[in-house]
C-alpha positions as CSV (number, residue, x, y, z in Angstrom):
1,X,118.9,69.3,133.8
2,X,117.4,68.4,130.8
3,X,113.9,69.4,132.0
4,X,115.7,73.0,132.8
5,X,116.5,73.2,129.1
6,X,113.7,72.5,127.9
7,X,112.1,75.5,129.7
8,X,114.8,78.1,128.7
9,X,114.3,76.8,125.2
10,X,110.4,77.2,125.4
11,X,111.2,81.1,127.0
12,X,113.5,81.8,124.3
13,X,111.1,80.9,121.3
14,X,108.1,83.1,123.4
15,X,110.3,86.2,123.8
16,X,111.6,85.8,120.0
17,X,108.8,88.0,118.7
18,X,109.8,90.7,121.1
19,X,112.9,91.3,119.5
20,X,113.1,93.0,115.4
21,X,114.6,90.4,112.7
22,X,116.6,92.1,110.1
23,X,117.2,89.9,106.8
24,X,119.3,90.8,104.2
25,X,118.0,90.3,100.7
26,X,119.8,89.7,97.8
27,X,119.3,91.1,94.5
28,X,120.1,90.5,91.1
29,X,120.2,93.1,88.4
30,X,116.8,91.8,86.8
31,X,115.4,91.1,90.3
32,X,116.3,95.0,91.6
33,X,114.2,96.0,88.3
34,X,111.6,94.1,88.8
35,X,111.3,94.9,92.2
36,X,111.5,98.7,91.0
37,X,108.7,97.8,88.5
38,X,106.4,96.9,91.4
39,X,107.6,99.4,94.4
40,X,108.6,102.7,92.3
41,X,106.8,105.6,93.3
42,X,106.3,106.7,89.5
43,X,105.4,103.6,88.2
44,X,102.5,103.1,90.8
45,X,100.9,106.7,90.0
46,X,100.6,106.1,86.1
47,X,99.5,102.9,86.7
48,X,96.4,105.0,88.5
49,X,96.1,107.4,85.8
50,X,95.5,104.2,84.1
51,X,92.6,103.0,86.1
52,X,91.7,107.1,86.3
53,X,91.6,107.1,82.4
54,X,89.0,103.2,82.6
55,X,86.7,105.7,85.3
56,X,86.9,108.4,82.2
57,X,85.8,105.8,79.7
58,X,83.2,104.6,82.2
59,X,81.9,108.1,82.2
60,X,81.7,108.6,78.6
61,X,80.3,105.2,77.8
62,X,77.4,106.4,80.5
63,X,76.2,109.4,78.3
64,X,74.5,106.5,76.2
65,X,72.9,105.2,78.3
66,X,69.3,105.9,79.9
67,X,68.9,108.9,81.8
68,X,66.5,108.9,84.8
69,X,65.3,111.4,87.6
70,X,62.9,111.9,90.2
71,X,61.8,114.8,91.6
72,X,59.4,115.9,94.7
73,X,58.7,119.4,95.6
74,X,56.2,121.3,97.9
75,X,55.3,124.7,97.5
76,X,53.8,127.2,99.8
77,X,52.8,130.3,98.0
78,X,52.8,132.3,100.4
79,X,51.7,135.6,98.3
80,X,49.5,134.5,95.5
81,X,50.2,136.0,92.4
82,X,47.3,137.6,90.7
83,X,45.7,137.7,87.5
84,X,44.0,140.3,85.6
85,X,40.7,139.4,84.3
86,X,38.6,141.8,82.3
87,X,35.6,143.1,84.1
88,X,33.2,142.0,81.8
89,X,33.2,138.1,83.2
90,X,32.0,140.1,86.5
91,X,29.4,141.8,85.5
92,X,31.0,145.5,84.5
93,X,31.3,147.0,81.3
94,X,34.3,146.8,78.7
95,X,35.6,150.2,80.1
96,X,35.9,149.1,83.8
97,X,39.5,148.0,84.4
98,X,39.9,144.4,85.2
99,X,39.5,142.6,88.3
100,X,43.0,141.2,89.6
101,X,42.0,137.6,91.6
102,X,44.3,135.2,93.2
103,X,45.1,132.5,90.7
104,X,46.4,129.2,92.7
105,X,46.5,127.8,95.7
106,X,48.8,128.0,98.5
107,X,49.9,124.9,99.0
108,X,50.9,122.7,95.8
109,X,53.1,119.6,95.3
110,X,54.3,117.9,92.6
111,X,55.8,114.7,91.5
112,X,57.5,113.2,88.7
113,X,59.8,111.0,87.1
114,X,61.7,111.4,83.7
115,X,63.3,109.6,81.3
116,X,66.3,110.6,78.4
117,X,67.5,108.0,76.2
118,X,70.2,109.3,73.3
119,X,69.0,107.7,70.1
120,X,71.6,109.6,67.7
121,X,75.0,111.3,68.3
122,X,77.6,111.0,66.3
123,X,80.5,113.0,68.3
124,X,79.2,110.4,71.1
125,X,79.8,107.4,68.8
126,X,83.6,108.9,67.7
127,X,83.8,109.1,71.4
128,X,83.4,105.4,71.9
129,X,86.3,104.7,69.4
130,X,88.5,107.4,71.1
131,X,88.2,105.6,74.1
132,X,89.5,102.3,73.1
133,X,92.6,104.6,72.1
134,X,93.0,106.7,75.0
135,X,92.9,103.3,77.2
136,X,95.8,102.3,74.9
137,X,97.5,105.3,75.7
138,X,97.2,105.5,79.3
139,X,98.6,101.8,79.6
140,X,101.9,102.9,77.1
141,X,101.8,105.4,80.4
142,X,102.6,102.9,82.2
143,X,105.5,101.2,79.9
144,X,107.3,104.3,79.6
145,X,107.4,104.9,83.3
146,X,108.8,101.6,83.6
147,X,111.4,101.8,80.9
148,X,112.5,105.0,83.1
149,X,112.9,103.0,86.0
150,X,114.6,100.0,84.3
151,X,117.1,102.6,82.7
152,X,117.7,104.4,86.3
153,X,118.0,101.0,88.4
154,X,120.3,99.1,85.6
155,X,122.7,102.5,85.9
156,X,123.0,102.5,89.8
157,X,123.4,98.6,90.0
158,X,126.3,99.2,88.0
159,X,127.5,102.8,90.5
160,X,127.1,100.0,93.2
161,X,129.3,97.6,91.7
162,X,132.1,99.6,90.3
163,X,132.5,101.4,93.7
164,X,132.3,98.2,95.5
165,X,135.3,96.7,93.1
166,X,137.1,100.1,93.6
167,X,137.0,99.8,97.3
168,X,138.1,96.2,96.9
169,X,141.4,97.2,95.3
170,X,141.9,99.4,97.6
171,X,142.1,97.2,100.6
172,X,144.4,95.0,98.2
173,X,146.8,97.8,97.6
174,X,146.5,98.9,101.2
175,X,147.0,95.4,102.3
176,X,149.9,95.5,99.9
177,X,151.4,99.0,100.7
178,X,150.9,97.9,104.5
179,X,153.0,94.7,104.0
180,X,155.3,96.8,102.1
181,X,155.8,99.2,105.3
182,X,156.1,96.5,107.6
183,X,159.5,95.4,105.7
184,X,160.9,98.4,105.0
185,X,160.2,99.2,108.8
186,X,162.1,96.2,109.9
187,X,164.6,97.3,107.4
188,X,165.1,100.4,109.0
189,X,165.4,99.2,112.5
190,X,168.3,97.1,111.1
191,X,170.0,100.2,109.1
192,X,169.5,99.1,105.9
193,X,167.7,102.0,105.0
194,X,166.9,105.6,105.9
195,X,164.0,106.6,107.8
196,X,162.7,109.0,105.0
197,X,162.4,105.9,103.0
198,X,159.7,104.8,105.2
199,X,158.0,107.7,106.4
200,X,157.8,108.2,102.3
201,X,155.6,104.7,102.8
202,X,153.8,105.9,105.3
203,X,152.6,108.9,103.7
204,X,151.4,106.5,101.2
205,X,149.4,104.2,103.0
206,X,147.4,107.2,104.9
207,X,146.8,108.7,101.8
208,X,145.4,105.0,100.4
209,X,143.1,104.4,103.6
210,X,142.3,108.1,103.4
211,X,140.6,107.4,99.8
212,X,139.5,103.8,100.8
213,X,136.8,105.9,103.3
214,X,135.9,108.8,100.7
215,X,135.2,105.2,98.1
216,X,133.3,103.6,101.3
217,X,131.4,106.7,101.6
218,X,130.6,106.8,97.9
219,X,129.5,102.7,98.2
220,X,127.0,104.0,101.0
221,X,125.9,106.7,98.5
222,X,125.3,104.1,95.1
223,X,123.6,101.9,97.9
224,X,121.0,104.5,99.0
225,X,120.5,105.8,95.2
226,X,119.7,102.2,94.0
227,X,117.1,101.5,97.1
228,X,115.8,105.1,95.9
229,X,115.5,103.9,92.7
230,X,114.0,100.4,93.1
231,X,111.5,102.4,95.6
232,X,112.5,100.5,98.8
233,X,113.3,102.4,101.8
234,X,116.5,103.7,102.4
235,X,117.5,101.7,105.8
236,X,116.2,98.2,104.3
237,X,119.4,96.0,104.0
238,X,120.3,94.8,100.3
239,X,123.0,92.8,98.6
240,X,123.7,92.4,95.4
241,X,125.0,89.2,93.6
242,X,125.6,89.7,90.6
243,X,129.4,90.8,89.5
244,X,131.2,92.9,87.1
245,X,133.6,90.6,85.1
246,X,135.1,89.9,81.7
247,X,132.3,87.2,80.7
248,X,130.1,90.6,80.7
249,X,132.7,92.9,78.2
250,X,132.2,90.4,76.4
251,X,128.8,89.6,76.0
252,X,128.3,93.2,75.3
253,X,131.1,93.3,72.4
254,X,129.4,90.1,71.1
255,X,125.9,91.3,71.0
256,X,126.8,94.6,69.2
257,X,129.2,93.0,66.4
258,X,126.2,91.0,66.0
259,X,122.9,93.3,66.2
260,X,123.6,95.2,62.6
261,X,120.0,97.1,62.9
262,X,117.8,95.7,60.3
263,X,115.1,94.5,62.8
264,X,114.6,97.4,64.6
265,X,111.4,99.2,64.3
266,X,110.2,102.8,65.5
267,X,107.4,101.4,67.2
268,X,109.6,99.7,69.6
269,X,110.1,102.3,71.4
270,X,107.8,103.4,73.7
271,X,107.8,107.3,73.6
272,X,107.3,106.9,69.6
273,X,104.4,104.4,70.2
274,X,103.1,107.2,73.1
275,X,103.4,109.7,69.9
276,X,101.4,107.3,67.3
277,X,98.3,107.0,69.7
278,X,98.6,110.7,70.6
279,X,98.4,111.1,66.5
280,X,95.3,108.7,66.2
281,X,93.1,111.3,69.2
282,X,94.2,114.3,67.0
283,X,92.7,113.0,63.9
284,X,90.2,111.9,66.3
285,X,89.4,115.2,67.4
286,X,89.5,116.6,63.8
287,X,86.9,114.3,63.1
288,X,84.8,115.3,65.8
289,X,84.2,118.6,65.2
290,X,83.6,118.0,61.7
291,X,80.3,115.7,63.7
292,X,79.4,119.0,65.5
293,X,77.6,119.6,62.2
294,X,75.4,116.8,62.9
295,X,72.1,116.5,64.2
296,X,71.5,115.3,67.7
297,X,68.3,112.8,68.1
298,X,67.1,111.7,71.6
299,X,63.9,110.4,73.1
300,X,62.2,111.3,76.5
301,X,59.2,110.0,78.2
302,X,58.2,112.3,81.5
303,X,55.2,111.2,84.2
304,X,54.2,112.8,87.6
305,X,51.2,114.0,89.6
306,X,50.9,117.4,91.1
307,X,47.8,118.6,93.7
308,X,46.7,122.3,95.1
309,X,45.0,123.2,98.3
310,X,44.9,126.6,100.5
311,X,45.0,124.3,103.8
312,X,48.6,122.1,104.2
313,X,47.1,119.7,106.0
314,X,44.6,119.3,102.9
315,X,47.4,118.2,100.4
316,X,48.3,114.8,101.7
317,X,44.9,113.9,102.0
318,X,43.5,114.9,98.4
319,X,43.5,113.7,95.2
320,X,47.0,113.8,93.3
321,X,46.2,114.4,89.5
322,X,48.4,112.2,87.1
323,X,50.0,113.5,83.7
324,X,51.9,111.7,81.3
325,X,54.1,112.4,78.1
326,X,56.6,111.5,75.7
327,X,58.4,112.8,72.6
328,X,61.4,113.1,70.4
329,X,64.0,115.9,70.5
330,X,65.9,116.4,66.9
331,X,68.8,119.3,67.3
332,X,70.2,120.7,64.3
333,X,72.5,123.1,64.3
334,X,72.6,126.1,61.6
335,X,74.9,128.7,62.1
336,X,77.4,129.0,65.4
337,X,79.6,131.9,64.0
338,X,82.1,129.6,62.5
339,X,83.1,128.0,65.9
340,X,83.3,124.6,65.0
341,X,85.6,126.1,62.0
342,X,88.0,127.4,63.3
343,X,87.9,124.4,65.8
344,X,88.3,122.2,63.5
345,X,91.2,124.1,62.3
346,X,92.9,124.1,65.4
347,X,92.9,120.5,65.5
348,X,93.8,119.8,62.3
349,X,97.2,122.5,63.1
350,X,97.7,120.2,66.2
351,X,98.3,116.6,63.6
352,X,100.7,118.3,61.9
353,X,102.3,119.1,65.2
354,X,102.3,115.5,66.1
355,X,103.8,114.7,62.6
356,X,106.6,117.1,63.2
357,X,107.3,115.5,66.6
358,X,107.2,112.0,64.9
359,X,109.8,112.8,62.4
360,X,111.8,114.6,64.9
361,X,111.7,111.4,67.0
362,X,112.3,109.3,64.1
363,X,115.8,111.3,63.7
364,X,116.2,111.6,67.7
365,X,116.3,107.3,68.1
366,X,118.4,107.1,64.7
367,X,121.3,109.2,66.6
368,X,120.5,107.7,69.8
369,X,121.4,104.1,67.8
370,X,124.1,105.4,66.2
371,X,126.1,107.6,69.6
372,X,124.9,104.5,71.8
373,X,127.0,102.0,69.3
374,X,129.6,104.4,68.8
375,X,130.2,105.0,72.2
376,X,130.1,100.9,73.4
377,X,132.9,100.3,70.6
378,X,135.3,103.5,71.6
379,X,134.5,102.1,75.1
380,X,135.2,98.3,74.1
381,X,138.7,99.7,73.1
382,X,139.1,101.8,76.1
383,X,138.8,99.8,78.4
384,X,141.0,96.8,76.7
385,X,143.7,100.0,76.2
386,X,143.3,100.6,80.2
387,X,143.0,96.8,80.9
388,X,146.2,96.7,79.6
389,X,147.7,99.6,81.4
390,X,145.8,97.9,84.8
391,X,148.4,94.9,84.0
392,X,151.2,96.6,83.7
393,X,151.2,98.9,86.5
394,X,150.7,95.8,88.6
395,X,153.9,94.3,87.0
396,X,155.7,97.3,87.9
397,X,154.8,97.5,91.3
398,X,156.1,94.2,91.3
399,X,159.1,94.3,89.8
400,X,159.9,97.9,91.6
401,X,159.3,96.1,95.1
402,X,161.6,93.5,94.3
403,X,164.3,95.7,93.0
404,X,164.1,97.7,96.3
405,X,164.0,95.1,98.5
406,X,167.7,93.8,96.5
407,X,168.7,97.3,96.6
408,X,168.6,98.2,93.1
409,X,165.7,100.2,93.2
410,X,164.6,103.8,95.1
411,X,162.3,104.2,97.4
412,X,160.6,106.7,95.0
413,X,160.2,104.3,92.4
414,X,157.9,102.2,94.9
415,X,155.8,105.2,95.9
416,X,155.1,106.5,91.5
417,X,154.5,102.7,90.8
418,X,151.8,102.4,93.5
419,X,150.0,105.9,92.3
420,X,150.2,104.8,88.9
421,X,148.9,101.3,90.1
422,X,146.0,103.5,91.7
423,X,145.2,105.5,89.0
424,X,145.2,102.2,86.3
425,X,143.0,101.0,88.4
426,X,139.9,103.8,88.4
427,X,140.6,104.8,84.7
428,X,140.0,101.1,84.1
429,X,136.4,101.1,86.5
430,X,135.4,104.3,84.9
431,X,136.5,102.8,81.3
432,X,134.2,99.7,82.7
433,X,131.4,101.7,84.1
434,X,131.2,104.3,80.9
435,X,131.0,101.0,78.7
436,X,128.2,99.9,80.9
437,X,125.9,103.1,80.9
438,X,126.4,103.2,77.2
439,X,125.0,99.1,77.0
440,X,122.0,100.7,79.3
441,X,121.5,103.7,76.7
442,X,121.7,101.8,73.3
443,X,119.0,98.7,75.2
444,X,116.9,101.9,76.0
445,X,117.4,103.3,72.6
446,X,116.7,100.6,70.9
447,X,113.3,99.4,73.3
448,X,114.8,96.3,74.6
449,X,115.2,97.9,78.3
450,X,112.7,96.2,79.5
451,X,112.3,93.2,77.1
């Protein structure tokens, strides 16, 4: 018997890679960022702009550098041009016309090798610095995509987890409403009460498990929006453990009685840093058109053979003449009809431009503070106001329940204390969930988003 076992266990464990495994992988808020850090589509394409922009500083760190070619070239002429000699070299007179003769060969070939080496450029030299700064920029790139993502996954976590506790009360109130029915029902069957009574219930309860699917439906939705985000795919399974609770409320209400502003600095955020290095290439530029003025030195060195014959196979075989040289090239522009003025104009319009933008995004992350705070403490009250209201209507579907079970209450008095129930309970998630976008936006606006 034993021996059988052992070979259905052995069969088992082969056939196991046969069948797909699904795992279920649990997320915390920080986790689901950082896992959108890594797996968001937007976040890996400016991270290869970034290694796009060390290939551009590659490229203009190579214009520095030695310059070498090689050429090789065979020629067959195969009209000879002529050229006009006077006919005195041949025997005639200064009045004959000149003789035309064939001057080459038809076959020629050539070799050679040459050799550039940049000695002096000084828009090169600004070009070296500028890269340093555009490598700076491309990697703030990168930041600021991921401060989007951080923003978009921290506000669909929190979708998820407001619908989830919305469908959660739901299924208490339906489990509630349900009971309810149930004892009204055997109520009824014992004449105690009227039938309208608890059809009234009825109506009730379909109209609770008829919004407990539309709130399912919108779970499924916050679900697929937050694997969107995070940049996993949409039928990968996913759970998420952290919770929406009063430790959180106030957390937030403690860190923003306590953060009163003074350390915060422009440069922590991101899209104001982008803006400083954006500033530094424009003066950049300015500066390099003021070095078109400059002269250009370089230095070449050139050598090669080159041979002639009127039979091909006559080229191979014969001698190859050698030639050699090398010199120094000096440019120095004089006049360009005021290009490099007017360029230098353009660029020096486009600084200001970036000024203007600065201060505008100076004043843009001051509001953005002050609305973001603003709005956390209006919702800080908001949702203690609809807290409060949440506890209530619970005591008064309570209290209305008991008072028609004793037969001092009305039907009707059940069914408004349930609605009102229903709707203290989603003012109180979208209280929660406005409070929570707002602790998203004022992180964002003050750079800590991804801190």
């Amino acid at each position: 018997m034993q021996s059988i076992q052992r070979k259905w266990k052995w069969l088992v464990l082969m056939m196991l890679p046969l069948f797909p495994t699904y795992s279920q992988t649990r997320y915390s808020l920080q986790e689901a960022i950082q896992y959108g850090l890594t797996h968001n589509i937007n976040v890996k394409n400016t991270q290869i702009d970034a290694q796009s922009a060390e290939s551009r500083i590659g490229e203009i760190r190579s214009v520095g550098l030695p310059q070498a070619s090689a050429s090789i070239s065979l020629m067959d002429n195969l009209i000879i041009q002529k050229a006009f000699l006077p006919a005195v070299f041949f025997g005639g007179t200064a009045d004959d016309p000149p003789t035309a003769i064939p001057f080459g060969v038809k076959y020629s070939g050539t070799a050679s090798a040459q050799l550039n080496q940049m000695i002096f450029n000084a828009q090169w030299l600004l070009g070296l610095k500028a890269a340093q700064a555009y490598r700076e920029l491309a990697v703030k790139n990168v930041t600021q995509s991921k401060v989007q993502v951080a923003e978009n996954v921290s506000k669909a976590y929190y979708g998820v987890l407001v619908a989830e506790e919305r469908a959660k009360l739901l299924d208490l109130n339906i489990q509630r409403l349900d009971s309810t029915t149930r004892e009204m029902t055997a109520m009824n069957q014992k004449g105690f009460i009227e039938k309208l009574d608890v059809d009234r219930l009825e109506v009730s309860l379909n109209n609770l498990k008829t919004e407990r699917s539309k709130v399912q439906n919108m779970v499924d939705l916050s679900y697929y929006m937050l694997k969107f985000q995070m940049g996993m795919k949409l039928d990968e399974s996913i759970q998420l453990t952290d919770r929406i609770n009063e430790v959180d409320v106030e957390r937030i209400a403690a860190e923003v009685k306590a953060d009163d502003g003074s350390g915060f600095k422009y440069d922590q955020r991101i899209d104001y840093s982008i803006l400083k290095s954006n500033l530094l290439l424009s003066e950049m530029d300015v500066e390099n058109n003021k070095r078109g003025y400059y002269p250009t030195v370089s230095a070449f060195a050139g050598y090669g053979y080159n041979t002639g014959r009127n039979s091909f196979s006559e080229v191979f075989g014969s001698p190859w003449f050698n030639s050699a040289n090398i010199g120094l090239s000096i440019n120095i522009p004089i006049f360009d009809g005021f290009a490099k003025k007017y360029k230098i104009q353009q660029a020096k319009f486009t600084v200001d431009k970036v000024k203007q933008s600065m201060n505008l995004v100076e004043q843009s992350i001051d509001l953005q503070i002050r609305s973001a705070n603003l709005t956390i403490i209006n919702g800080l009250e908001t949702l203690k106001s609809q807290k409060r209201n949440l506890d209530l209507a619970q005591e008064v579907v309570r209290v209305t329940k008991i008072k028609y079970q004793s037969g001092t209450g009305s039907n009707i008095e059940v069914i408004n204390a349930e609605s009102a129930l229903k709707e203290a309970q989603t003012n109180y998630f979208a209280s929660l969930y406005d409070l929570l976008l707002a602790k998203v936006d004022l992180d964002k606006a003050k750079g800590k988003l991804t801190n």
